[in-house]
C-alpha positions as CSV (number, residue, x, y, z in Angstrom):
1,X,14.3,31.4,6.8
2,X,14.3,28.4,4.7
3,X,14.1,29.2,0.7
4,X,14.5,26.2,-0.9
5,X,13.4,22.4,-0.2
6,X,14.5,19.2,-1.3
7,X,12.4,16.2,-0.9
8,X,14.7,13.3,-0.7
9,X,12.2,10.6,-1.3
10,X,9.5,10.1,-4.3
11,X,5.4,9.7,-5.1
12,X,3.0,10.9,-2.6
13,X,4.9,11.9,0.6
14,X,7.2,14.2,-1.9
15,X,3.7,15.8,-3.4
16,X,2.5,16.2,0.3
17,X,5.7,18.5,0.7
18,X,5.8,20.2,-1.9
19,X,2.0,21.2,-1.5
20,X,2.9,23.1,1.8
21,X,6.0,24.4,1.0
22,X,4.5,26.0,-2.1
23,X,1.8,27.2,0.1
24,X,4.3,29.0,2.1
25,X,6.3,30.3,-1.2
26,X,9.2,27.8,-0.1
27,X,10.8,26.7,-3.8
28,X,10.5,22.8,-4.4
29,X,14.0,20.4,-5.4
30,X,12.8,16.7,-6.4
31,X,14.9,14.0,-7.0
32,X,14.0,10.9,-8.9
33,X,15.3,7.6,-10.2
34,X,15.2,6.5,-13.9
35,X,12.1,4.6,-13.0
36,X,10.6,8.2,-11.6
37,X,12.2,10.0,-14.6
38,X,8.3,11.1,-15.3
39,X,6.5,10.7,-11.6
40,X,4.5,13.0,-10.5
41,X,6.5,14.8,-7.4
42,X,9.7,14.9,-10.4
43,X,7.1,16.8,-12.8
44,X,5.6,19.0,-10.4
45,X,8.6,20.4,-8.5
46,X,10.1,23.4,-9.4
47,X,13.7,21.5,-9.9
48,X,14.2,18.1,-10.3
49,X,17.5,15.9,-10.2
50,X,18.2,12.6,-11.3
51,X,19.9,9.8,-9.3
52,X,21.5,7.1,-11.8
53,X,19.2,3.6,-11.4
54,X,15.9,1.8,-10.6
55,X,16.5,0.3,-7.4
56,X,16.1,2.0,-4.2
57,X,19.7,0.8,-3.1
58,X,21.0,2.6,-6.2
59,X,18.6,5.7,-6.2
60,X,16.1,6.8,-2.8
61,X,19.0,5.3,-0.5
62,X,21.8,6.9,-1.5
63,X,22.4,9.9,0.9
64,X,25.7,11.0,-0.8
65,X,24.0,11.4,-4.2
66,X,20.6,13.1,-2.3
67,X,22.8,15.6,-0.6
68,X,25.3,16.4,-3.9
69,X,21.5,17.0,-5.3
70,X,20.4,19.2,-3.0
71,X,23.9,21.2,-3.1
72,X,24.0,21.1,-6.8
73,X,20.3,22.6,-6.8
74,X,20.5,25.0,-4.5
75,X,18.4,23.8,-1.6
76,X,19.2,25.3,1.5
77,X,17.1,22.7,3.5
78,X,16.6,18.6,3.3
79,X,12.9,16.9,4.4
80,X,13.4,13.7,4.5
81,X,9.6,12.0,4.0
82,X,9.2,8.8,5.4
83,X,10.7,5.3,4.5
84,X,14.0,5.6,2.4
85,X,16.5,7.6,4.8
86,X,14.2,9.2,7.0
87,X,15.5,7.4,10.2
88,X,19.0,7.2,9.5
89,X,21.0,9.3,11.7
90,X,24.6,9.4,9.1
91,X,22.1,10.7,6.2
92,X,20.9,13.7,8.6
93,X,24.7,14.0,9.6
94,X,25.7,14.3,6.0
95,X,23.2,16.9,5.7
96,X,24.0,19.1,8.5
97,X,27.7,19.1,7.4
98,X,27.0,20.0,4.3
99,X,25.7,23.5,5.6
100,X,22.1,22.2,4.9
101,X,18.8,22.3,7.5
102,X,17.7,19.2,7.9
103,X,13.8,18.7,8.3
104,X,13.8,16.2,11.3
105,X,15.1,15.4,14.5
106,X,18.1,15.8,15.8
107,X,20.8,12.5,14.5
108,X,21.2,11.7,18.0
109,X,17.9,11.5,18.7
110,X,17.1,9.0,15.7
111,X,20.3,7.1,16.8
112,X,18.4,6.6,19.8
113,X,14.9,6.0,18.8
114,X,14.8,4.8,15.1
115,X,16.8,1.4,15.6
116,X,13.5,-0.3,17.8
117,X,16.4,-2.4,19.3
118,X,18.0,0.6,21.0
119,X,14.6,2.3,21.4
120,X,13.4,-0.6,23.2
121,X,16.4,-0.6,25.8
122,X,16.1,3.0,26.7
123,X,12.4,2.1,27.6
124,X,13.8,-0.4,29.7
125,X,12.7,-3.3,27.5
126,X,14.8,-6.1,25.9
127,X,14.4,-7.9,22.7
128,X,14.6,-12.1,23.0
129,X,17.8,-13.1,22.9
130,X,16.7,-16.7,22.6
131,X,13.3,-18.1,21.7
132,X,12.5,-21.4,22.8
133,X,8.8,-23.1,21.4
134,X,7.5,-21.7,25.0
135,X,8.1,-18.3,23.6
136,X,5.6,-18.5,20.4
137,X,4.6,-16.7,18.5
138,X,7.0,-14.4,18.0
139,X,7.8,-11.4,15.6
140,X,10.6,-10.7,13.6
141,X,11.0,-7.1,12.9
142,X,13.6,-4.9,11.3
143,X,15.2,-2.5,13.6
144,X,15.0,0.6,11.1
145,X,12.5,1.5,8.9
146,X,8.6,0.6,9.0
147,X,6.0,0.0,6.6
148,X,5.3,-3.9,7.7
149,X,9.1,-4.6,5.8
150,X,10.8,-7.0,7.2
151,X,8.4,-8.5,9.8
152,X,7.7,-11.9,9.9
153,X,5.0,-13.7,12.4
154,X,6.5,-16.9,13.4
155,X,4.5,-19.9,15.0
156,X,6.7,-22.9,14.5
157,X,10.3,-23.2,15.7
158,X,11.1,-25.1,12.5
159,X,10.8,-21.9,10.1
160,X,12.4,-19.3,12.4
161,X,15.9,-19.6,10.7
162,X,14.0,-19.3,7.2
163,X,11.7,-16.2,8.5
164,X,14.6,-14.0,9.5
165,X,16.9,-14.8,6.3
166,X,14.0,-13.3,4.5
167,X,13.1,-10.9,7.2
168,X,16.9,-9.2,7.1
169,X,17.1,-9.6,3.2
170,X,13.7,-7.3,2.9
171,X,15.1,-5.1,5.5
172,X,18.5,-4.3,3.5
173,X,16.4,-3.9,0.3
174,X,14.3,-1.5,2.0
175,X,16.2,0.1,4.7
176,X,19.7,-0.5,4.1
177,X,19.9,-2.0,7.2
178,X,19.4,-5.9,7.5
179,X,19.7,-5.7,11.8
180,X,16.5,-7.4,12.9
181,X,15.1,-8.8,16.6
182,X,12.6,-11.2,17.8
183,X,10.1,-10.2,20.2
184,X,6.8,-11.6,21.8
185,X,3.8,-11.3,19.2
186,X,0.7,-10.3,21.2
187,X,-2.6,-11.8,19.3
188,X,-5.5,-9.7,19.4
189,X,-3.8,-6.4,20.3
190,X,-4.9,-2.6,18.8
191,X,-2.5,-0.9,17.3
192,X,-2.2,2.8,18.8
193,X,0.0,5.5,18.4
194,X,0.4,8.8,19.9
195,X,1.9,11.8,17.2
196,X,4.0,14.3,19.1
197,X,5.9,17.9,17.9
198,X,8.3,19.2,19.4
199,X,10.4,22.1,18.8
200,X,14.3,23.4,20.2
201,X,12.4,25.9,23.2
202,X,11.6,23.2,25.2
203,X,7.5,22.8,24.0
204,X,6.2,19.7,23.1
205,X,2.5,18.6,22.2
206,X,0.8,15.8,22.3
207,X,-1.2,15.6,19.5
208,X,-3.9,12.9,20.9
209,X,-4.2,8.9,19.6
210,X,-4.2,7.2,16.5
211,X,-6.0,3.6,16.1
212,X,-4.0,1.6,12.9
213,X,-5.2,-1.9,14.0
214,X,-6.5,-2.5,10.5
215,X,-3.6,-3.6,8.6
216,X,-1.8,-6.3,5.9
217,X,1.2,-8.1,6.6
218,X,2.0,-5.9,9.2
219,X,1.3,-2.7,7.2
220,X,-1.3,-0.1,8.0
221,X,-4.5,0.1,5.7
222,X,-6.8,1.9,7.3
223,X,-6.3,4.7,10.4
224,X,-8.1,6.9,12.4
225,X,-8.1,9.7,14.9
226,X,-8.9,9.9,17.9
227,X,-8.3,6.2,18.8
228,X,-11.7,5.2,19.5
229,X,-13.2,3.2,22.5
230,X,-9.8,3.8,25.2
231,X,-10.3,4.8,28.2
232,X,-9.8,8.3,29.5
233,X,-6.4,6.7,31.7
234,X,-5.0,4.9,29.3
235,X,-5.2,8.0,27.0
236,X,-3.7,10.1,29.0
237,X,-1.1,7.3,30.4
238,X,-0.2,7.1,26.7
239,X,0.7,10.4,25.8
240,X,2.2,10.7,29.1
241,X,4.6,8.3,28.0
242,X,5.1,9.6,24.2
243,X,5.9,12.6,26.0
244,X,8.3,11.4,28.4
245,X,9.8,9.3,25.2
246,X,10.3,12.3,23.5
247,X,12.2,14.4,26.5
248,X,14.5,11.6,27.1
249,X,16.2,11.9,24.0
250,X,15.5,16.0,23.4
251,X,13.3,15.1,20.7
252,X,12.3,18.2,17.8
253,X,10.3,17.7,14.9
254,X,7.3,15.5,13.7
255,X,7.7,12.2,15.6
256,X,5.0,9.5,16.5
257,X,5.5,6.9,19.5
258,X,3.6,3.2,18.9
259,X,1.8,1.3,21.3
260,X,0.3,-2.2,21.1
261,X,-2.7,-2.7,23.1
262,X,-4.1,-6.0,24.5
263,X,-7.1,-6.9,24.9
264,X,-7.3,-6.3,29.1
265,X,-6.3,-2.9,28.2
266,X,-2.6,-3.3,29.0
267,X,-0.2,-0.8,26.5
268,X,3.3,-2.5,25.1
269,X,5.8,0.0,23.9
270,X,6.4,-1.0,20.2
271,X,8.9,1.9,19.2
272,X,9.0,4.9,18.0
273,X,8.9,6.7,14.6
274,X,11.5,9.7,14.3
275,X,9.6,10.9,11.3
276,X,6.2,11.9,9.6
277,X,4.0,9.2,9.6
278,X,1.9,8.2,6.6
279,X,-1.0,8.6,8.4
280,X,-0.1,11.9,9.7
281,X,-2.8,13.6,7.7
282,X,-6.0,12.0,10.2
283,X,-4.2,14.1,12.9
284,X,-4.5,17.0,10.6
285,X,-8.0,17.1,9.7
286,X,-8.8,16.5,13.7
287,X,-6.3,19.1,15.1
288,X,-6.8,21.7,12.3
289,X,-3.3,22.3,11.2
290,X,-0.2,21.4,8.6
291,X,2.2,19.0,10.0
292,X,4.4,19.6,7.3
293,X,4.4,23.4,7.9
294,X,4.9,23.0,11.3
295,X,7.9,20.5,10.6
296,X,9.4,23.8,9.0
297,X,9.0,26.4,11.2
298,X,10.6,24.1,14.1
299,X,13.4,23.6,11.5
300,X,13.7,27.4,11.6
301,X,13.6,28.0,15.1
302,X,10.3,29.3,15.8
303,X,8.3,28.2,19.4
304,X,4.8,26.3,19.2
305,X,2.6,27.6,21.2
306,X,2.5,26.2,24.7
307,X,-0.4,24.3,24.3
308,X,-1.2,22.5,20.8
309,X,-5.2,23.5,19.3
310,X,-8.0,21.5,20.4
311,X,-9.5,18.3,18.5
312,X,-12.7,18.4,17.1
313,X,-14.2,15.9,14.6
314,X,-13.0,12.3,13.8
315,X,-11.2,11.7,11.0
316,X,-10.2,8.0,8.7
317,X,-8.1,7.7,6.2
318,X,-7.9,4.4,3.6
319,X,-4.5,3.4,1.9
320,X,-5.7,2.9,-1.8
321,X,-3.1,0.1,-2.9
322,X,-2.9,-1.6,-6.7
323,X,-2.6,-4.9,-5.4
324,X,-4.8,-8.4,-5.2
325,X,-6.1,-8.7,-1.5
326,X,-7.7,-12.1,-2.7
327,X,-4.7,-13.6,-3.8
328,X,-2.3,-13.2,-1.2
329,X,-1.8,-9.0,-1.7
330,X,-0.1,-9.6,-5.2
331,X,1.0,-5.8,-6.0
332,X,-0.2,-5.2,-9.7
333,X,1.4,-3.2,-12.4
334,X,-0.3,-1.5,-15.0
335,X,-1.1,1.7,-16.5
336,X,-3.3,4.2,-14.0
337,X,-6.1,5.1,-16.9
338,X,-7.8,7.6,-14.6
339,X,-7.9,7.6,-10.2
340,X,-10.8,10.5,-9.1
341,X,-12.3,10.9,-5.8
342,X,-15.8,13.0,-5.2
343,X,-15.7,16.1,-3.6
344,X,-15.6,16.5,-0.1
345,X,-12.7,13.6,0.8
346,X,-8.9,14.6,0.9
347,X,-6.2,12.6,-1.5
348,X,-3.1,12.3,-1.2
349,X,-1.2,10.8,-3.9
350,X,1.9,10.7,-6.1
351,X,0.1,9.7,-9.3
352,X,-2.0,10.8,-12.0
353,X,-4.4,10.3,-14.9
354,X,-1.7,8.2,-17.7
355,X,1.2,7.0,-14.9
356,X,2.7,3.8,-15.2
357,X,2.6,1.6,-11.8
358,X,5.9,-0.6,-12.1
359,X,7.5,-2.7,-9.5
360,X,10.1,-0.6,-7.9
361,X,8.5,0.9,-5.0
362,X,5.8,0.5,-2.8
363,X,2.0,-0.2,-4.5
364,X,0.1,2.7,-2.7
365,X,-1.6,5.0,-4.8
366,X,-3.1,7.0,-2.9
367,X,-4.6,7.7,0.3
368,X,-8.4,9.1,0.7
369,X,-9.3,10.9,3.9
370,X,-12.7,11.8,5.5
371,X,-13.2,14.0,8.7
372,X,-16.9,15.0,10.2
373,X,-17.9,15.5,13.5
374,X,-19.0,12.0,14.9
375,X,-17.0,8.6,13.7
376,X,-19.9,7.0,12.2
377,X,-20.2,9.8,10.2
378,X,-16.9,10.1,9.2
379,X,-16.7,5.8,8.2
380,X,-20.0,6.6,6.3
381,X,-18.2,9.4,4.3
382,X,-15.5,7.9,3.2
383,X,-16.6,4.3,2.5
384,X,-19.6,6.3,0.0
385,X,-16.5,8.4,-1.6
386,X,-14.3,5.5,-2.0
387,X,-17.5,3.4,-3.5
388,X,-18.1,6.7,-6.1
389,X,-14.3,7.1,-7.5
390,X,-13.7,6.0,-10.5
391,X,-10.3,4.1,-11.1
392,X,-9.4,2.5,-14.2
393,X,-6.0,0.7,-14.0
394,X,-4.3,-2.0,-12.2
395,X,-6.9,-4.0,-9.8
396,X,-6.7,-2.4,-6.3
397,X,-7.5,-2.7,-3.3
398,X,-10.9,-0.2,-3.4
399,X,-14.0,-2.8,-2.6
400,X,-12.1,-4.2,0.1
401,X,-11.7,-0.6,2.0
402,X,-15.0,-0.4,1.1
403,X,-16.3,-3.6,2.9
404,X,-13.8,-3.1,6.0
405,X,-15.3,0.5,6.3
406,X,-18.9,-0.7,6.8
407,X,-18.0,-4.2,8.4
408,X,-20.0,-4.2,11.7
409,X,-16.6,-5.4,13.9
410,X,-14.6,-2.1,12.9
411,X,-17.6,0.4,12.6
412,X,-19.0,-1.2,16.7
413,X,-14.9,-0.3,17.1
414,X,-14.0,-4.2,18.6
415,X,-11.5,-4.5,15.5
416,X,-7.5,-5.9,16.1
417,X,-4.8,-6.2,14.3
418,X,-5.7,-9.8,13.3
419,X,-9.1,-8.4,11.8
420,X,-8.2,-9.3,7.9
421,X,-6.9,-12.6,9.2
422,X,-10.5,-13.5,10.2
423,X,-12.2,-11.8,7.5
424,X,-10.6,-11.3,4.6
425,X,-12.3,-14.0,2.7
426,X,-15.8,-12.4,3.1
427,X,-14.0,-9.1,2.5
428,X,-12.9,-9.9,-1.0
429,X,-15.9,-12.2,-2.5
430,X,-15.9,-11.3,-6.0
431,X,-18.6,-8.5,-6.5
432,X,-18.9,-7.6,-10.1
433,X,-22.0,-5.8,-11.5
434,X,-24.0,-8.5,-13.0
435,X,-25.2,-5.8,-15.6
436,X,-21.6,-4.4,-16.5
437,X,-20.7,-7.6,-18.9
438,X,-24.1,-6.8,-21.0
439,X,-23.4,-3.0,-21.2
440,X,-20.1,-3.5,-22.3
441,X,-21.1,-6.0,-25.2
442,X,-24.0,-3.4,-26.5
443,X,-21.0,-0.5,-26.1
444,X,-18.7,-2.8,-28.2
445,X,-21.7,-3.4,-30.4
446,X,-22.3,-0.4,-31.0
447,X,-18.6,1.1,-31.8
448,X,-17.8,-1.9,-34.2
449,X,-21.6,-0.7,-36.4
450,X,-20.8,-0.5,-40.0
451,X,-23.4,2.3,-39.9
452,X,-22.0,3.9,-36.5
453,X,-25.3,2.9,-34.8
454,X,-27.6,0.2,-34.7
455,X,-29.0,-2.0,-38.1
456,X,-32.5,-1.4,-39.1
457,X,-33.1,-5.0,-39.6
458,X,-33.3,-8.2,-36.8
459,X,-30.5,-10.3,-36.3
460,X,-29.4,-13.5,-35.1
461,X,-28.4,-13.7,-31.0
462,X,-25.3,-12.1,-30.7
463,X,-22.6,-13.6,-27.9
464,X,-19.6,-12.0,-26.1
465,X,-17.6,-13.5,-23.5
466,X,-15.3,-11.4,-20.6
467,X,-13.4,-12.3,-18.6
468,X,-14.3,-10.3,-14.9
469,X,-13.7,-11.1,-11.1
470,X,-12.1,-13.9,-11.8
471,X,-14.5,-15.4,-13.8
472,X,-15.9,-15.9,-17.3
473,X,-19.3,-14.6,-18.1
474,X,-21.1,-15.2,-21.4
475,X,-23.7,-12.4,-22.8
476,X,-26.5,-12.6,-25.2
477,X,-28.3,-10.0,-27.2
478,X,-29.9,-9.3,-30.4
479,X,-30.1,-6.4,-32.4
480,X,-33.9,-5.6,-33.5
481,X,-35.5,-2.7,-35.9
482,X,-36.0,-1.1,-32.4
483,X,-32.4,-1.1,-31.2
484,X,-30.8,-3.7,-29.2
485,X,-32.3,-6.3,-27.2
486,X,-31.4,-8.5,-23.9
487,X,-33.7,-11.1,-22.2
488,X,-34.9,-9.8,-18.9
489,X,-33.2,-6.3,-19.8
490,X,-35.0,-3.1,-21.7
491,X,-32.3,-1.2,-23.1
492,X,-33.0,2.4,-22.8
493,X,-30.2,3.8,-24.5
494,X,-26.6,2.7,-25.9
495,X,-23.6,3.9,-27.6
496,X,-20.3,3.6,-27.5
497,X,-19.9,5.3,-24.0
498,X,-23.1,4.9,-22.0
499,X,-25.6,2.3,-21.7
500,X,-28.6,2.9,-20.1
501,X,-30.6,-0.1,-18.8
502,X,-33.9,-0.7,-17.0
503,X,-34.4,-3.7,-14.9
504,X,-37.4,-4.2,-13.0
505,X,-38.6,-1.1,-13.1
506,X,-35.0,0.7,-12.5
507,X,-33.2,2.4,-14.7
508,X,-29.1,2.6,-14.2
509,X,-26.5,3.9,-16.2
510,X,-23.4,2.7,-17.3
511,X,-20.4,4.1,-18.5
512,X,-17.9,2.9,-20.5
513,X,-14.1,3.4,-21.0
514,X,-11.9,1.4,-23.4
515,X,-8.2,1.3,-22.9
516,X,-6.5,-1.2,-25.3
517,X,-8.2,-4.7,-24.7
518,X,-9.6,-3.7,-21.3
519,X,-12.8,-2.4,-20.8
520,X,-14.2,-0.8,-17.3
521,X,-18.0,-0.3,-16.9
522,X,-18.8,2.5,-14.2
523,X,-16.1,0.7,-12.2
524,X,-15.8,-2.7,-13.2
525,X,-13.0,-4.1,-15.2
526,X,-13.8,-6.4,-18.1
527,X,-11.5,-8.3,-20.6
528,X,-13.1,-10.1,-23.6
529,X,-12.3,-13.4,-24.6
530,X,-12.2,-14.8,-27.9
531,X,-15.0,-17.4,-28.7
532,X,-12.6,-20.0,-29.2
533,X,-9.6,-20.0,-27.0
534,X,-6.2,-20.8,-28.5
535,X,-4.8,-24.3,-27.8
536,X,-1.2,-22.8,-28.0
537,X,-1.8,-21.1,-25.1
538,X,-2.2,-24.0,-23.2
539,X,0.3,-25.2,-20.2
540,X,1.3,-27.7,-18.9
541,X,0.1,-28.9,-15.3
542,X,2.0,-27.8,-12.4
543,X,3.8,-24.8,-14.2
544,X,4.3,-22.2,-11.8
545,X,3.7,-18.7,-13.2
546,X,5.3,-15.1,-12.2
547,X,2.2,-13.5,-10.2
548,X,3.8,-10.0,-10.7
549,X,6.7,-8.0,-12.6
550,X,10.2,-8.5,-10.2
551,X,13.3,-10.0,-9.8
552,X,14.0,-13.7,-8.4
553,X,16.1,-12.7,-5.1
554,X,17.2,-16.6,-4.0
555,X,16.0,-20.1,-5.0
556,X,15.4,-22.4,-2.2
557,X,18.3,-24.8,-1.0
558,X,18.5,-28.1,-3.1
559,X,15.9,-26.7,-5.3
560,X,16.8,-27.8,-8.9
561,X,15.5,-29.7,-12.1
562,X,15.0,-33.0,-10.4
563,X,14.8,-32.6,-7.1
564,X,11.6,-34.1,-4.9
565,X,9.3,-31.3,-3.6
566,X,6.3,-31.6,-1.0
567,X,3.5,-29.5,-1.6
568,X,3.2,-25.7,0.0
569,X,7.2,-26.1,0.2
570,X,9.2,-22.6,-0.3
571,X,10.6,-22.7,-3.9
572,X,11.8,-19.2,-5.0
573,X,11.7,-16.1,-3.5
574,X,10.3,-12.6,-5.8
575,X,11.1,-9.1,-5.0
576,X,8.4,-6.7,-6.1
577,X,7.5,-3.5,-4.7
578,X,9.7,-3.8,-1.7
579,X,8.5,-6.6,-0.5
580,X,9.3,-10.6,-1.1
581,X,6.7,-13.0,-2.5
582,X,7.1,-16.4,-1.9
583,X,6.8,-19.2,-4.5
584,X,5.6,-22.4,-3.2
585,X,5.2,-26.1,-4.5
586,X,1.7,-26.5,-5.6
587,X,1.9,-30.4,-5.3
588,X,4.2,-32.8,-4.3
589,X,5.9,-33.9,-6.7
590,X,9.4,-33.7,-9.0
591,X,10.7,-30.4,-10.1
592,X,10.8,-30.7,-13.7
593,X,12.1,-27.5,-14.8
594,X,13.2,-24.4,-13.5
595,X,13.8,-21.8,-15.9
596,X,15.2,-18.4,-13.7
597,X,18.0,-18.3,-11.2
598,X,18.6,-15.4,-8.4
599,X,18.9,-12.0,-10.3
600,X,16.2,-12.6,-13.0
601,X,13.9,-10.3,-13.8
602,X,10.6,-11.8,-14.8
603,X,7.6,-10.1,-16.1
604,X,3.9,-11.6,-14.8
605,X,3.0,-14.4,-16.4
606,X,6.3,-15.6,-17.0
607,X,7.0,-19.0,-16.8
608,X,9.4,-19.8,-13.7
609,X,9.1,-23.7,-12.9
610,X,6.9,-26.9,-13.5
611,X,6.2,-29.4,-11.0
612,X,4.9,-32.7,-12.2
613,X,2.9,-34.4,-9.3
614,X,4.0,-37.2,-7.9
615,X,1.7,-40.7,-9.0
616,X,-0.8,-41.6,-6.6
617,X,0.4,-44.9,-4.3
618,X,-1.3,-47.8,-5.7
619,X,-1.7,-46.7,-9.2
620,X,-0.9,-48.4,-11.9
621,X,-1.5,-48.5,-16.1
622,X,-3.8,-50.8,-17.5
């Protein structure tokens, strides 16, 4: 029987592991880059070794280093997670010859079902070996990995050449693989998958549909099981076909087969995933058992049963991201103050209270998970739990799961996987508590009191200004010989930690948590401004700012001080997080300075060109 587990990847997959494996007294072998040296899944393992580096091409994708680890730890056994190496067949190789069990399917197997290209041609499809402006749109995809890396939707012939440069460069940052193919881009298709297990006596289950149609540049956001609305035929003519995937190429583990659905109902063979799936855990809560654990015992030889449990319940789970959905899904950086989650919803995650968020890996925090007996239940759960946690740190992607949970499209089930594209503006309206500015400013009030509470005597109006959901909000209040005082507002209560106000007739509290010069009210995140802002500060127009920490992976050809730019034009290229950010022109105009070049690494904020805007035909001086 196994004894010892290394996890060879990092943050939340690695914690899911280790949680089972500890639950079935299995002894726990982390490894971690010097960016991890103090993650989570490296603290909570019971050994944990280093691998020199930052970068995922240096550290998580290095299956010489992972395998020395797991030798030099004592591991008798290798799970591979998901992203990373969890596809490649020559890391499983490596970790059979080394004497090791690997967690997973057999090499062979992901040799032929983790490249899509070759996954693809064993389903009898083909890739497009040409596209012509008849074949639009089209997608360019990675042929390893997943995660929405490396895909690229393209609908003019003009940028295809541009799409998959930066298609196969995010690829090899993520994958180690930069092998991509074009195929046709169905609009308004579902996203469903079917998971399967199977183990090495000849069993395996189909355990039922997954709907992931909500998603972000190609990346899931939210999931669900069962895969609601499909008919009872093309159910089954689904798992038929995961099934008959999974024989053809003698197929044992935890593997999940993709499917994209149209909108008459017809099923497209996407590919299939020869590993755990992030959203694994929605099968879980609906099927009653440990994927993970059962991942083991198929490594050890033992038979499933020859039927899998039976499905009760619906279950959604919601991919809690630090990132910016309003401005183009900018990951965000940050300390993570405090992330906590009522009772009653799963989390998973690889973080906790006082982690630092940095721009190495991917921007997920977290993933919350609700199961009851009816969907609508089971929406209503989580959206409430998700609207109740309290998360102080980087800006995240919380009100928007929120709003998709209770948007009438996806809870009526007639969502797609172009859903965000139509509604993502509505979805992230800015939606501050109109109260949290004032609370804050009595908090802050009160703190900064000579006396450690309010004065006795009346004052003059007092002003603060913040700085929250994007915009600038100026309070007024006045402190009076019976406590503070706000027009429109009776303050009930305040201190340096809760403010308790009553407006027309309703009385709310609010609590209040500095961290350095931020300041989060219940859940909203205020900065304060100084009265008078500082003229040094000032830019000039057209400077083009870093949106995130990361590292400038190619400038744009002919792109230099001088050169003639037209607006919305491709300038530089960031890598953050694992995926690559595109800096555009914001007028057309002249280049007038560029200060990085490919291999910088830039903190937000930083200052990476200026384009001056071209003068306006006809106009003159005086």
């Amino acid at each position: 029987m196994i004894s010892s587990v290394l996890v060879a990847n990092r943050g939340e997959i690695a914690c899911r592991v280790f949680r089972t494996c500890r639950e079935l007294g299995i002894r726990t072998v982390a490894v971690h880059s010097d960016a991890d040296a103090n993650a989570l899944h490296a603290r909570v393992a019971d050994a944990a070794v280093r691998l020199p580096g930052a970068t995922p091409a240096e550290t998580y994708l290095r299956g010489d280093l992972i395998v020395r680890a797991a030798v030099a730890a004592g591991a008798d056994a290798v799970h591979p997670g998901y992203g990373f190496l969890s596809e490649n067949a020559g890391f499983a190789r490596a970790v059979l010859d080394a004497g090791l069990v690997w967690i997973g399917p057999p090499p062979a197997a992901i040799e032929a079902m983790a490249s899509k290209t070759r996954a693809k041609k064993l389903m009898g499809l083909e890739p497009l070996a040409a596209v012509t402006a008849d074949d639009l749109p089209v997608l360019v995809k990675a042929a390893a990995g997943g995660g929405g890396r490396g895909m690229r939707v393209v609908r003019e012939l003009d940028s295809l050449e541009a799409e998959l440069t930066a298609a196969r460069a995010e690829a090899l940052s993520a994958f180690g693989d930069a092998e991509v193919f074009v195929e046709p881009y169905v609009e308004g298709g579902r996203h469903v998958e079917v998971q399967i297990l199977a183990d090495t006596h000849g069993t395996v289950w189909a355990l039922g549909t997954r709907d992931c149609s909500l998603q972000r540049r190609h990346q899931k956001v939210i999931e669900e099981a069962p895969a609601p609305g499909l008919s009872a035929e093309l159910t089954e003519r689904l798992t038929e076909t995961a099934v008959r995937a999974a024989r053809a190429v003698d197929y044992r583990g935890a593997g999940t087969v993709e499917f994209l659905v149209s909108a008459d109902g017809r099923a497209h063979f996407l590919e299939m995933n020869t590993r755990l799936q992030v959203e694994h855990p929605v099968t879980e809560a609906v099927f009653g058992i440990d994927l993970v654990a059962l991942q083991i015992r198929v490594a050890e030889g033992t038979p499933l049963d020859a039927e899998p449990p039976r499905a009760g319940g619906h279950a959604v789970e919601a991919r809690l991201y630090a990132e910016d959905p309003a401005h183009d899904w900018t990951p965000q950086t940050g300390t993570l103050h405090r992330l906590a989650v009522p009772d009653g919803v799963r989390l998973d995650t690889g973080c906790a209270d006082g982690d630092e968020i940095g721009v190495h890996y991917d921007p997920m925090l977290a993933k919350a998970v609700a199961h009851a007996p009816t969907r609508a239940e089971a929406l209503r759960k989580l959206a409430g739990a998700l609207e109740r946690s309290v998360i102080h740190g980087p800006r995240t992607n919380r009100d928007l799961l929120v709003r998709s949970l209770r948007h009438e499209e996806f809870t009526a089930a007639r969502m797609d996987t172009g859903f965000y594209d139509r509604h993502l503006t509505g979805l992230t309206a800015p939606a501050a508590d109109p109260h949290a500015p004032l609370a804050a400013a009595l908090a802050a009030a009160h703190g900064r009191s000579r006396f450690g509470g309010w004065r006795n005597l009346p004052s003059q109006p007092q002003t603060r200004r913040y700085a929250v959901a994007g915009a600038e909000v100026e309070v007024h209040y006045r402190h009076t010989r019976q406590g503070p005082s706000a027009d429109g507002v009776h303050v009930v209560h305040a201190d340096a930690d809760l403010v308790v106000l009553e407006v027309a007739g309703v009385r709310r509290r609010f609590e209040v948590a500095r961290y350095g010069g931020q300041v989060f009210v219940n859940d909203t995140a205020l900065t304060e401004l100084p009265r008078f802002p500082d003229p040094a500060a000032q830019l000039a127009p057209g400077s083009l700012l870093a949106p995130m920490p990361g590292t400038v992976v190619r400038i744009a050809a002919g792109v230099a001080a001088g050169a003639a730019v037209t607006a919305g034009q491709p300038l530089l290229w960031l890598e953050a997080m694992k995926m690559e950010h595109r800096i555009t022109a914001p007028v057309t105009g002249t280049v007038t300075a560029l200060h990085v070049t490919p291999g910088r690494q830039v903190e937000v904020g930083m200052l990476l060109a200026v384009v001056q805007r071209a003068p306006q035909a006809g106009a003159g001086t005086a």
